[in-house]
C-alpha positions, 0 to 999 in steps of 0.5 A: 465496500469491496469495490472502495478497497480494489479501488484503493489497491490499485491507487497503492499499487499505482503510487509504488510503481512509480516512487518504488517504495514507502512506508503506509504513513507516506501513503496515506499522506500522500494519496489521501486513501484513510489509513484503514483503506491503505491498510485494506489494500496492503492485504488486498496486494499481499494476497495477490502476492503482489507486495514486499514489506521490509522493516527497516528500524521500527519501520515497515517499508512496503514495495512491489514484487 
């Protein structure tokens, strides 16, 4: 399983790099990562302190530092 998330992270990390940001359901839509892996992943990158989340309304809007 800890291969499947790095797996996912570094799709996550891939897909803000080159559209800048997003929210998790644009990711998981648009990726096709499940949403728990989406979710997995964005713990993976902030522990790498390699995310920002902003909340922007009610939503959270995630990108690369």
């Amino acid at each position: 399983m800890l291969n499947s998330i790095g797996d996912a992270a570094g799709t996550v990390w891939k897909y803000l790099d080159q559209n800048k940001s997003a929210s998790v359901t644009k990711i998981t839509n648009e990726t096709g990562i499940n949403k728990n892996d989406v979710q997995r992943s964005i713990g993976w990158l902030l522990k790498e302190d390699k995310l920002v989340i902003e909340v922007v309304g009610r939503n959270e809007i995630l990108s690369l530092k």
